[in-house]
N, CA, C and O atoms as a DFTB+ gen file, in Angstrom:
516 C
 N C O
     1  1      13.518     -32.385     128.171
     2  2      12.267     -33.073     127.925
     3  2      12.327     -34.481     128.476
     4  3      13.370     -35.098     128.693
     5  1      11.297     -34.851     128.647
     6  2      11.116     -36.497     129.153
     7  2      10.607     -37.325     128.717
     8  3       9.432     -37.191     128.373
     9  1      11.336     -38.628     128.534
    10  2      11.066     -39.398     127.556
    11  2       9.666     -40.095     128.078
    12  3       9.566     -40.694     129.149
    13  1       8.418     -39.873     126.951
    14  2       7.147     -40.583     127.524
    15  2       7.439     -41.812     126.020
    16  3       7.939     -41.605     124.914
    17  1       6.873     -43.046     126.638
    18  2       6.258     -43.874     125.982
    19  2       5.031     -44.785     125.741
    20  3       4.867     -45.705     126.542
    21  1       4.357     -44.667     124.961
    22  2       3.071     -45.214     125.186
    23  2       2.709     -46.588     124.262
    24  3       3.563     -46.916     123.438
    25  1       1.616     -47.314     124.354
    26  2       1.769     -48.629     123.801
    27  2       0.292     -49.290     124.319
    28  3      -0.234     -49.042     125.404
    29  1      -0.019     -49.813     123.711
    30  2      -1.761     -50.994     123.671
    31  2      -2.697     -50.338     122.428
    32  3      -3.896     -50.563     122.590
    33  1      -2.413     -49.682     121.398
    34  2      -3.382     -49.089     120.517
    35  2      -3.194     -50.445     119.236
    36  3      -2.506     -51.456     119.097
    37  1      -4.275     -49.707     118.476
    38  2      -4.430     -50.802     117.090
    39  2      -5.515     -50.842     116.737
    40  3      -5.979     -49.754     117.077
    41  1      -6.304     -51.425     116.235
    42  2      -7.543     -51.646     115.543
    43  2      -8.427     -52.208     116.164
    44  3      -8.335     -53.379     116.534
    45  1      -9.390     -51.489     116.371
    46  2     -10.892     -51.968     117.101
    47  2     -12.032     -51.947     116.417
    48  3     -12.065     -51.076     115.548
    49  1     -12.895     -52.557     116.510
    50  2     -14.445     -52.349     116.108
    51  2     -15.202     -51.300     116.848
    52  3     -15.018     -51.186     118.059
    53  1     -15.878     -50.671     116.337
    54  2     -16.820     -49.853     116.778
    55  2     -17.554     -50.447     118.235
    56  3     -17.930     -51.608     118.073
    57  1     -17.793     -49.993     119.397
    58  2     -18.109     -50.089     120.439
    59  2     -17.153     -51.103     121.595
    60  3     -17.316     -51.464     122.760
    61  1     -16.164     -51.295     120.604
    62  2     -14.567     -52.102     121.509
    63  2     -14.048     -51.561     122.359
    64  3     -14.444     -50.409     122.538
    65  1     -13.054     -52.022     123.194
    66  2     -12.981     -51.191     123.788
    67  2     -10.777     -51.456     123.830
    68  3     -10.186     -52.443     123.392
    69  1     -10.357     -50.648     124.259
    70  2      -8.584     -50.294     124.379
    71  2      -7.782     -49.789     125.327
    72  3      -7.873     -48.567     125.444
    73  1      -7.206     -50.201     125.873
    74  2      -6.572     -49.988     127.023
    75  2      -5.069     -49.353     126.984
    76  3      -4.107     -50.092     127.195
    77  1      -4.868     -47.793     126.674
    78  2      -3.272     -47.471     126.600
    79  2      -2.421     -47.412     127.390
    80  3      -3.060     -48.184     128.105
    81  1      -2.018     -47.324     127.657
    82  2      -0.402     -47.524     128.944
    83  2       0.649     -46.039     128.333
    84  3       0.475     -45.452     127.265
    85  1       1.609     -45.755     129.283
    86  2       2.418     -44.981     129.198
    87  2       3.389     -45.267     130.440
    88  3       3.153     -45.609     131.599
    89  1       4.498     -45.013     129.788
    90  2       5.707     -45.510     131.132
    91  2       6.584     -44.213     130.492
    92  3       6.490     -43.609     129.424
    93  1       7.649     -44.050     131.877
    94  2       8.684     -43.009     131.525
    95  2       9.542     -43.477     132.061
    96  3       9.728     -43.474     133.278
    97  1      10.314     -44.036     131.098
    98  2      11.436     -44.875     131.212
    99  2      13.065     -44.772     132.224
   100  3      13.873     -45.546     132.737
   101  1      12.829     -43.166     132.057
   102  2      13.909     -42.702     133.004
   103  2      13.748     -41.354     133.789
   104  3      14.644     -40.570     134.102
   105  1      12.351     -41.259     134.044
   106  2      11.904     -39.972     134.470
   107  2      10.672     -40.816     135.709
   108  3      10.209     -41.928     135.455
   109  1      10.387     -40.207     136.727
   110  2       9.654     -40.699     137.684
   111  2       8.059     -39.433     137.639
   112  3       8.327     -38.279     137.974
   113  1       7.013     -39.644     137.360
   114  2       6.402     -39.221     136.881
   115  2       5.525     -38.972     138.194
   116  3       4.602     -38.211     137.905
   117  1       5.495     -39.366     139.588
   118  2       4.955     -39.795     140.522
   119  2       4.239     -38.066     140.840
   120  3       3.057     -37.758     140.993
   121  1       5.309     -37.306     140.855
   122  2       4.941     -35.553     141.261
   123  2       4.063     -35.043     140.569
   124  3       3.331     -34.183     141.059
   125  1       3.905     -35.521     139.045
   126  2       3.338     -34.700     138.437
   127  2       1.542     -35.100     137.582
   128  3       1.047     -36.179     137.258
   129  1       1.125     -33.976     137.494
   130  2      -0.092     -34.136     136.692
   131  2       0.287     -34.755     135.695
   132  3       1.512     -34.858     135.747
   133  1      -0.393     -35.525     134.240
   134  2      -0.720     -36.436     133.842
   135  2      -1.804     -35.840     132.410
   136  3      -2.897     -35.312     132.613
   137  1      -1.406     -35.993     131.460
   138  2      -2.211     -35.666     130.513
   139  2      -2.725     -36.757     129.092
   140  3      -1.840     -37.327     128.454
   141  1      -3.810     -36.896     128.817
   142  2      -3.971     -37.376     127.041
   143  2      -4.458     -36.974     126.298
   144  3      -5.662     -36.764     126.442
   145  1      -3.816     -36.644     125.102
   146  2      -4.556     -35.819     123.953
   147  2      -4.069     -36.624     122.916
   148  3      -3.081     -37.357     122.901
   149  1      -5.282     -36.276     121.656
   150  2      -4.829     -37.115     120.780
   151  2      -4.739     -36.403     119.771
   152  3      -4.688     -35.203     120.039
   153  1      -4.679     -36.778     118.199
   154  2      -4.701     -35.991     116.936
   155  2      -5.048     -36.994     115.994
   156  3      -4.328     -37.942     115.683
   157  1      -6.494     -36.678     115.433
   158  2      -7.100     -37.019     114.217
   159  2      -6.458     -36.815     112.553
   160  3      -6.247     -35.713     112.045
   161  1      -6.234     -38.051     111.924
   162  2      -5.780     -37.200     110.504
   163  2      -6.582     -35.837     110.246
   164  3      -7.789     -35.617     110.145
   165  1      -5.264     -34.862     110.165
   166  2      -5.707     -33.301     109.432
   167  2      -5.995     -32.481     110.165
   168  3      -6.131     -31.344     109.711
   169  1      -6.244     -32.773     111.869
   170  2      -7.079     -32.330     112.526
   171  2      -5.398     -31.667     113.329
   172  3      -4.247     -31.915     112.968
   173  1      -5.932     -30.700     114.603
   174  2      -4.625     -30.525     115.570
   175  2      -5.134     -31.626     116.766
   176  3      -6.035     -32.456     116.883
   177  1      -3.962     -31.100     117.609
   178  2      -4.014     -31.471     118.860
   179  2      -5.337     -31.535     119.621
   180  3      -5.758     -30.379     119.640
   181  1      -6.266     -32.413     120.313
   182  2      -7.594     -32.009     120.851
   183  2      -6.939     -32.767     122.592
   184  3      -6.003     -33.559     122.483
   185  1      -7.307     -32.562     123.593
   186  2      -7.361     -32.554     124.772
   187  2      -8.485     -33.759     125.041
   188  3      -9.644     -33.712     124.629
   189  1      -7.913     -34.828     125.803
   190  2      -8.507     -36.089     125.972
   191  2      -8.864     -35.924     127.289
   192  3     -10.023     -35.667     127.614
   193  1      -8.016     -36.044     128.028
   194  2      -8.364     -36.170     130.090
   195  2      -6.833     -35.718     130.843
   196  3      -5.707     -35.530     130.382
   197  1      -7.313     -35.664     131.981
   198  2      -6.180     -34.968     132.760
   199  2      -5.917     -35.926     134.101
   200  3      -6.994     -36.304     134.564
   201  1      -5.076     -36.280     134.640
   202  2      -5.417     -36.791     135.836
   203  2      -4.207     -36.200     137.144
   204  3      -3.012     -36.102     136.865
   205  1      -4.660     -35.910     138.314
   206  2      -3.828     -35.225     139.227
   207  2      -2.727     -36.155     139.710
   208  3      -3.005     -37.350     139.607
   209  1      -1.240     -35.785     140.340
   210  2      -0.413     -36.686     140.421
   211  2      -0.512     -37.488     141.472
   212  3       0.539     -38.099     141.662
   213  1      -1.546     -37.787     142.405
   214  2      -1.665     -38.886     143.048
   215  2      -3.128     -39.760     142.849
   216  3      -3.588     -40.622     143.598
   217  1      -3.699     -39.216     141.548
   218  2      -4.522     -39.544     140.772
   219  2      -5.983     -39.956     141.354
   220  3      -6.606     -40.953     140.988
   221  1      -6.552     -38.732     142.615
   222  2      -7.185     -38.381     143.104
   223  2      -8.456     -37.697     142.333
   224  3      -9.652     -37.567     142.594
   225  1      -7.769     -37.402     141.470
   226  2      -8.718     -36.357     141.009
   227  2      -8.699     -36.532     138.938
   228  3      -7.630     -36.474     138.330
   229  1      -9.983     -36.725     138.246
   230  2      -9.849     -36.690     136.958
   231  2     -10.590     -35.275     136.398
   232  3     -11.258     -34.409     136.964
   233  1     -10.112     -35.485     134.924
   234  2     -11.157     -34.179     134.195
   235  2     -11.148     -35.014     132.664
   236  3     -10.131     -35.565     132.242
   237  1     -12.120     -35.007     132.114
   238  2     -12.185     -35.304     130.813
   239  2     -13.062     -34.301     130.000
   240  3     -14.036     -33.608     130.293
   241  1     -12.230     -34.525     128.702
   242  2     -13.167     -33.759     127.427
   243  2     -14.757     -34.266     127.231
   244  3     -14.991     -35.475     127.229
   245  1     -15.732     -33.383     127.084
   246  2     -17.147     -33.546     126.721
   247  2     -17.208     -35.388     125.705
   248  3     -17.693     -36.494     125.940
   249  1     -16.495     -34.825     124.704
   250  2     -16.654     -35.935     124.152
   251  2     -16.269     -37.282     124.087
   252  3     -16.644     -38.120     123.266
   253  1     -15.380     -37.439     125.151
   254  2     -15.014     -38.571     125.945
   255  2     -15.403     -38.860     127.550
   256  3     -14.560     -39.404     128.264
   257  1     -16.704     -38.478     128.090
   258  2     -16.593     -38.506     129.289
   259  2     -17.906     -39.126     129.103
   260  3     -18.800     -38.796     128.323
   261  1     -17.852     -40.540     130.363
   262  2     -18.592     -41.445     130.373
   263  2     -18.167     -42.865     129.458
   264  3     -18.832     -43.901     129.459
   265  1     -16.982     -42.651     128.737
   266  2     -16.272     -43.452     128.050
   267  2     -15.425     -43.906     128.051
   268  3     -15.160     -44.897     127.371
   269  1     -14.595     -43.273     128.915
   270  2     -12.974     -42.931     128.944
   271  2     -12.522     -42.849     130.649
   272  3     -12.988     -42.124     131.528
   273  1     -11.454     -43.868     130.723
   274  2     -11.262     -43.349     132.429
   275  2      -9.911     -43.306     132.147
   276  3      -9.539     -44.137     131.318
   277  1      -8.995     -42.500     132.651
   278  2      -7.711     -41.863     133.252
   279  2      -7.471     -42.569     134.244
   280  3      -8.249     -42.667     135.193
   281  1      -6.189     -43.250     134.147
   282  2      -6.078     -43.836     135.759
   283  2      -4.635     -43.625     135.826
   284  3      -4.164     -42.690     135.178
   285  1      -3.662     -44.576     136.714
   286  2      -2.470     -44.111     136.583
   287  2      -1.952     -44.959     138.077
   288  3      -2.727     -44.709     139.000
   289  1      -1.023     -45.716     138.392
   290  2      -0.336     -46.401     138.924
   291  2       1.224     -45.625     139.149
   292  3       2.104     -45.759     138.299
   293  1       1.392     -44.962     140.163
   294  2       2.829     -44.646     140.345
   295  2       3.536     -45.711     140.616
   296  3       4.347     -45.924     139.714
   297  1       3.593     -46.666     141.683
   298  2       4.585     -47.554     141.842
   299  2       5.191     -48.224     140.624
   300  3       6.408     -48.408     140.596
   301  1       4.546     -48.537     139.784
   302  2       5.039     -49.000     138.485
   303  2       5.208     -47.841     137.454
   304  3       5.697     -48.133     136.363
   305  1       4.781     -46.318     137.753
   306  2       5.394     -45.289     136.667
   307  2       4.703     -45.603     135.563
   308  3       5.293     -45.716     134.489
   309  1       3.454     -45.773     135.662
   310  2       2.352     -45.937     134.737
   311  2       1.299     -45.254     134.411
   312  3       0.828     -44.975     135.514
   313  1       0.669     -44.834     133.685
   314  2      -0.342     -44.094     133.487
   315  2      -1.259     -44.942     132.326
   316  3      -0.704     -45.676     131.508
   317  1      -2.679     -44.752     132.360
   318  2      -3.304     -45.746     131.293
   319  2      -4.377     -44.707     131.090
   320  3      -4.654     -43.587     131.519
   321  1      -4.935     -45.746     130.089
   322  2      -6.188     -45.258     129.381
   323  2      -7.401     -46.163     128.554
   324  3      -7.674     -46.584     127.430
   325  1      -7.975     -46.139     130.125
   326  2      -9.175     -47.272     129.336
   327  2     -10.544     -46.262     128.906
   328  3     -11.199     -45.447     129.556
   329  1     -10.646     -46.933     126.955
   330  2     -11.451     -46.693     126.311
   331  2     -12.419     -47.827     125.910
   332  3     -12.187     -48.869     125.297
   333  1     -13.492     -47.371     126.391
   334  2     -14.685     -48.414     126.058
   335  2     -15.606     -47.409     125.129
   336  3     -15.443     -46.220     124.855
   337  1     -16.909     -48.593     124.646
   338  2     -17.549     -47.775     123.763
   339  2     -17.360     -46.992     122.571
   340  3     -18.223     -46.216     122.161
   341  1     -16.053     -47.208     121.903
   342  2     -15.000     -46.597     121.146
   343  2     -15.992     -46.661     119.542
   344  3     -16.478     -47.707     119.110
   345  1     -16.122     -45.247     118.832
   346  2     -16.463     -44.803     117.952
   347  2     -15.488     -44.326     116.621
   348  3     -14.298     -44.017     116.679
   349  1     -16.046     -44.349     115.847
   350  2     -14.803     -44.255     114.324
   351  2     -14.320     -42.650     114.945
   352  3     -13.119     -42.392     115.023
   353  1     -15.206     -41.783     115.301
   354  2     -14.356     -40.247     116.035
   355  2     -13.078     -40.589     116.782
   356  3     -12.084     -39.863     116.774
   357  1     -13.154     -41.519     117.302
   358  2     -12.166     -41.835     118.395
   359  2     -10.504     -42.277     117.872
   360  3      -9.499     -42.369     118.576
   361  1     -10.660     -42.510     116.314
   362  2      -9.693     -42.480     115.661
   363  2      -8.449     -41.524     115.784
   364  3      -8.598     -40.303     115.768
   365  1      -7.649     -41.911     115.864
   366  2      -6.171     -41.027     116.058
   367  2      -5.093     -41.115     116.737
   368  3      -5.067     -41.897     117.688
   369  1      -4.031     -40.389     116.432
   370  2      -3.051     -41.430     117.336
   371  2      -3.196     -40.454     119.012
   372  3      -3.600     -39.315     119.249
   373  1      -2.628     -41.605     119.945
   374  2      -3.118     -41.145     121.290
   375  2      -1.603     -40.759     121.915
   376  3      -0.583     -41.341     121.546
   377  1      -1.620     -39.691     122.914
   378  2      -0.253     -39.270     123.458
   379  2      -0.733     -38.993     124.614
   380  3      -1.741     -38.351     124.910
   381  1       0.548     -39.849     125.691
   382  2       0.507     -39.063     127.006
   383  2       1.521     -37.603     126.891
   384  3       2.340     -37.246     126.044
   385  1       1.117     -37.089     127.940
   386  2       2.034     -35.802     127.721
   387  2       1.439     -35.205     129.326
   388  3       0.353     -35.340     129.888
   389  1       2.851     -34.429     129.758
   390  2       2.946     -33.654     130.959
   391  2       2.477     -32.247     130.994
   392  3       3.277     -31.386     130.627
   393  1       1.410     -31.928     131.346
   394  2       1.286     -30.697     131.008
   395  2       1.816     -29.691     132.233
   396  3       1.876     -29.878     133.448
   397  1       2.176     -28.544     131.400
   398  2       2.848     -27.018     132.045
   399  2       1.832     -27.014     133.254
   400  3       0.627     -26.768     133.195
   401  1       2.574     -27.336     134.350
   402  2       1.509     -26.949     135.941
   403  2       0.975     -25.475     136.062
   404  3       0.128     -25.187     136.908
   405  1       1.669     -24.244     134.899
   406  2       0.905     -22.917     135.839
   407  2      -0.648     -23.108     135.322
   408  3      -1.589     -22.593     135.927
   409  1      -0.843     -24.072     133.888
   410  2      -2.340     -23.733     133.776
   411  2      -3.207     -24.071     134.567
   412  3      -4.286     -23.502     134.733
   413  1      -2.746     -25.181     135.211
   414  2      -3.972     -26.041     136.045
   415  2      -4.471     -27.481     135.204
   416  3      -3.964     -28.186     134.331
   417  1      -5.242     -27.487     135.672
   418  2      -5.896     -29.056     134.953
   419  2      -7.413     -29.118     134.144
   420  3      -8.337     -28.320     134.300
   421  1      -7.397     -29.775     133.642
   422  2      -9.315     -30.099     133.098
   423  2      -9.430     -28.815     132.131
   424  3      -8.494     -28.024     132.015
   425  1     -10.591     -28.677     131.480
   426  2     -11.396     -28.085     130.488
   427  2     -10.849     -26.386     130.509
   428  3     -10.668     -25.741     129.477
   429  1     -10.658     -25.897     131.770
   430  2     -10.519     -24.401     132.092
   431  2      -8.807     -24.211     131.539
   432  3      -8.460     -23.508     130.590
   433  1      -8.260     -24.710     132.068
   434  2      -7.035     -24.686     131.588
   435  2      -6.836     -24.944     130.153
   436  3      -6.151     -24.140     129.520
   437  1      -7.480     -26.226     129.411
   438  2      -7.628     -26.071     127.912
   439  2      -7.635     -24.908     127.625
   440  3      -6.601     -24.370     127.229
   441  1      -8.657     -24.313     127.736
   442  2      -9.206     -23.158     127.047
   443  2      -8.459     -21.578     127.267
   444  3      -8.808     -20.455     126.902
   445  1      -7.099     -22.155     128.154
   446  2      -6.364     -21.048     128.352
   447  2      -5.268     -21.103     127.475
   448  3      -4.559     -20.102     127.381
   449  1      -4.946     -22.375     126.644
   450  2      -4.275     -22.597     125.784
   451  2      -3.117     -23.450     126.256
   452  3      -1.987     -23.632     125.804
   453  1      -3.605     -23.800     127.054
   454  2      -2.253     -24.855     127.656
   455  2      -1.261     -25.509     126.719
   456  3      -1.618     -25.896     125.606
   457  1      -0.485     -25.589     126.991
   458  2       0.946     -26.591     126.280
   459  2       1.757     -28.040     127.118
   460  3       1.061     -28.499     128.024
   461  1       2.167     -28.258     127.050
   462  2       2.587     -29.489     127.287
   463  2       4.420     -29.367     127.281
   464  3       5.112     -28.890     126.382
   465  1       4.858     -29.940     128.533
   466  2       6.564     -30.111     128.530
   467  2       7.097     -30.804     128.344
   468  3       8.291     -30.803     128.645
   469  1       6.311     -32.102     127.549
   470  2       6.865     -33.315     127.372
   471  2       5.400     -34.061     127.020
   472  3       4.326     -34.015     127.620
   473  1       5.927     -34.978     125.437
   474  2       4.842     -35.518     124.980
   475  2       5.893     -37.137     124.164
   476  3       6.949     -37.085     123.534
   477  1       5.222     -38.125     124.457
   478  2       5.042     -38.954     123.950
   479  2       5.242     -39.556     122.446
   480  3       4.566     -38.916     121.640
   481  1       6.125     -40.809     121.745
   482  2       5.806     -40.806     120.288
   483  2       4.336     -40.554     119.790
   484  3       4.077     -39.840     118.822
   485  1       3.292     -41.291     120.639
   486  2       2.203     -41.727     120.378
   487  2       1.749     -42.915     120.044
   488  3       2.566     -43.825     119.903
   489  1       0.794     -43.080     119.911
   490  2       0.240     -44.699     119.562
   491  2      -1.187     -44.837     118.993
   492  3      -2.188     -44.560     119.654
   493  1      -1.214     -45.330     117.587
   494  2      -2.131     -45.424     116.622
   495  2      -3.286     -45.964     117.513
   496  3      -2.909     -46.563     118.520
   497  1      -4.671     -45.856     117.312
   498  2      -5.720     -46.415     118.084
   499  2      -6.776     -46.010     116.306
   500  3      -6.889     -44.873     115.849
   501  1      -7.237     -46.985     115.809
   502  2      -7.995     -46.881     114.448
   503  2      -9.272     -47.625     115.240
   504  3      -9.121     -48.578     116.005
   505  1     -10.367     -47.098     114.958
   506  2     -11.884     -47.870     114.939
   507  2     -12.546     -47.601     113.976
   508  3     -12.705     -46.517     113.416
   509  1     -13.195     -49.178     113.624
   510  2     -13.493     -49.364     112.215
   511  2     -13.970     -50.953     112.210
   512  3     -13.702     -51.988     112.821
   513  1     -14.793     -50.530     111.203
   514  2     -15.375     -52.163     111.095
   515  2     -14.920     -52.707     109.620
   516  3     -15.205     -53.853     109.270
């Protein structure tokens, strides 16, 4: 497995906005697709955005799209996540994670049940007034 780490979450106001980061400290992430999903207290795993490994190409969940951009910096082994417009839903902690290449990427692959080969501690992101 590969060590992901992520970091910029915390407490926002309703329509704030948060910027997450992810680095892999001893793994070069440059080859590969790119994933964020998060988890709501009580709730499972839900599928945030996807981004391709030369970060050409995005996919986001319904309920983050138009809100949410996926981006990602190889030379620095970075991946981010800028959230604007941020709603109390948006609550939960946030994880990068590598997802299994046979599914593919974006919404279709969700729904095939995709898994992940490597995920992240995570990082609290609370909105709230």
């Amino acid at each position: 497995q590969v060590r992901l780490v992520e970091s910029g979450g915390g407490l926002v106001q309703p329509g704030g906005s948060l910027r997450l980061s992810c680095t892999a400290p001893e793994f070069s992430f440059r080859s590969y697709a790119m994933s964020w999903v998060r988890q709501a207290p009580g709730k499972g795993l839900e599928w945030v955005a996807d981004i391709n490994s030369n970060g050409g190409m995005t996919w986001y969940s319904d309920s983050v799209k138009g809100r949410f951009t996926i981006s990602r910096d190889n030379a620095r082994n970075t991946l981010y996540l800028q959230m604007n417009s941020l709603k109390p839903e948006d609550t939960a902690v946030y994880y990068c994670a590598e997802p299994y290449a046979k599914y593919g990427l974006g919404q279709e692959a969700v729904k095939k049940g995709r898994d992940y080969a490597s995920r992240g501690q995570g990082t609290q992101v609370t909105v709230s007034s």
